[in-house]
N, C-alpha and C positions, 0 to 999 in steps of 0.2 A: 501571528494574528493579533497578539494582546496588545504588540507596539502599535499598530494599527486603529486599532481600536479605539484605545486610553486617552489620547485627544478629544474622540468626538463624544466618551463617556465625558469626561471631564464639563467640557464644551454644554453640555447637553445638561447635567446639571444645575450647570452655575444659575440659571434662569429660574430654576426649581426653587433653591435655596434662598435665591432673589424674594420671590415670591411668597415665600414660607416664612422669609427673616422680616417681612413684615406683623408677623403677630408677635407680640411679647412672648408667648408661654411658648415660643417655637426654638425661640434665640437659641438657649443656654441648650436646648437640644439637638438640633443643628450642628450648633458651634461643638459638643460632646461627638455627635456623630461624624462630621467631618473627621475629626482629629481621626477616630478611630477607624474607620475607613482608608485614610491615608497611609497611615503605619501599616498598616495591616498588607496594602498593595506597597508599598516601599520593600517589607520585610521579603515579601514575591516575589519580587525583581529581583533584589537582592541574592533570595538561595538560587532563583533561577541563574543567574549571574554564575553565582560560583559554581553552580553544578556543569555548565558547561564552560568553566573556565579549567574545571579540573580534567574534562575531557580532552578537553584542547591541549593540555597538556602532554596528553599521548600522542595527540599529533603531531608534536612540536618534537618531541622523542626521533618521530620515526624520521622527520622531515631532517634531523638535525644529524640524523647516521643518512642518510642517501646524500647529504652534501659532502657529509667526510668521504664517504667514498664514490662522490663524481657522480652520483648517479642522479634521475632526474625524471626517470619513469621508475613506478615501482607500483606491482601486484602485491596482494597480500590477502592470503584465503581469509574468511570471514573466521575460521573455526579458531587460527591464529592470532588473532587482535582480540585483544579485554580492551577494551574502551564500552565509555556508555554507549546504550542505543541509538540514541538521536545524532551519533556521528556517524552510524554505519547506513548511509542513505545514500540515494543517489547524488547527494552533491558533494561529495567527500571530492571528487577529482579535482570540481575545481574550488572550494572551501581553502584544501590542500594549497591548490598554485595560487589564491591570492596569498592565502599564510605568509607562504617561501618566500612570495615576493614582497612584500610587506615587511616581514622583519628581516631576512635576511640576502634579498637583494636577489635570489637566483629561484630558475623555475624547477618544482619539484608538486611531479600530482600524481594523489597515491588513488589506486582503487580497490575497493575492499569486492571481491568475486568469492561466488556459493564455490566455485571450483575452479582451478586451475587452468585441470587441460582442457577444459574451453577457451583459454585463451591464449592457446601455445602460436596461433599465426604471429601474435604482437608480441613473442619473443624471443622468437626465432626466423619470420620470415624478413630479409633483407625489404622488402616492395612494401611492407608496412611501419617504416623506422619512422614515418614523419609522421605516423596519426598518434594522435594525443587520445586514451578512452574518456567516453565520457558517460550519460545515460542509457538506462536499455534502450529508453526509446529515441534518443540520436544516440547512438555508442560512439561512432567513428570524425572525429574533428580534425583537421588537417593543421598542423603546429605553424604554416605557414600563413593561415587566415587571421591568427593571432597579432594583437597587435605589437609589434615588435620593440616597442619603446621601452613598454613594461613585461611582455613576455617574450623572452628567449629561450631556446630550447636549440641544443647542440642541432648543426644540421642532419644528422640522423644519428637515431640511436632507438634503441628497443627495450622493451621493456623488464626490469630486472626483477627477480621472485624474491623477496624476502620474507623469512619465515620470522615473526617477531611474536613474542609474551605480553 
């Protein structure tokens, strides 16, 4: 929401300061304030940046062992993943398959589930190889609706458990 935001803050006010940098005794206060208002949202961006760059980084862990070994669906209980919070959401699945596909060319979407064997049809029943998971509230996405330029996904395949740190 902040990227969002930041523009029409910005935007919004340039016309203030417009307006204010018309008095002398306002200038050199302005001009102090801006500076330090800026740093101050720069330095923001910034730890935000890194804090979820170092997350990402677990992602890239887990995405970079499911290519070494082929795989391309993978579960993963919530109790076994240490990553920060803000990964463990509903859009880890497809967060994941852009990742894959972005740096390393191949589709791989991981979903982080409160338990398991709630989700033993998708990885064991042959009739569910082609659904990709996705949110609670749409879970079930078909790997075929996908657009196939940028995501491929083996003609069937199910979905593999891995227990990770």
């Amino acid at each position: 929401m902040e990227r969002a935001y930041m523009p029409l803050s910005f935007f919004s006010i340039l016309p203030l300061f417009y307006e204010l940098g018309k008095f002398d005794k306002f200038k050199k206060f302005l001009l102090y304030f801006f500076i330090i208002i800026f740093t101050i949202s720069i330095v923001r961006i910034s730890y935000c940046g890194l804090y979820l760059k170092k997350g990402l980084k677990s992602v890239d862990e887990v995405v970079y062992e499911a290519i070494q070994k082929n795989q391309h669906k993978i579960i993963i209980e919530n109790r076994n993943y240490n990553t920060i919070s803000e990964l463990k959401r509903w859009s880890m699945p497809f967060m994941s398959l852009l990742y894959s596909t972005s740096k390393y060319s191949k589709c791989v979407t991981i979903n982080l589930v409160n338990s398991i064997d709630d989700f033993y049809p998708y990885t064991n029943d042959e009739r569910k190889c082609n659904i990709m998971l996705g949110p609670e509230f749409w879970p079930e996405w078909n790997t075929y609706d996908l657009n196939k330029k940028y995501f491929s996904f083996p003609t069937c395949e199910l979905y593999s458990i891995i227990e990770h740190n």
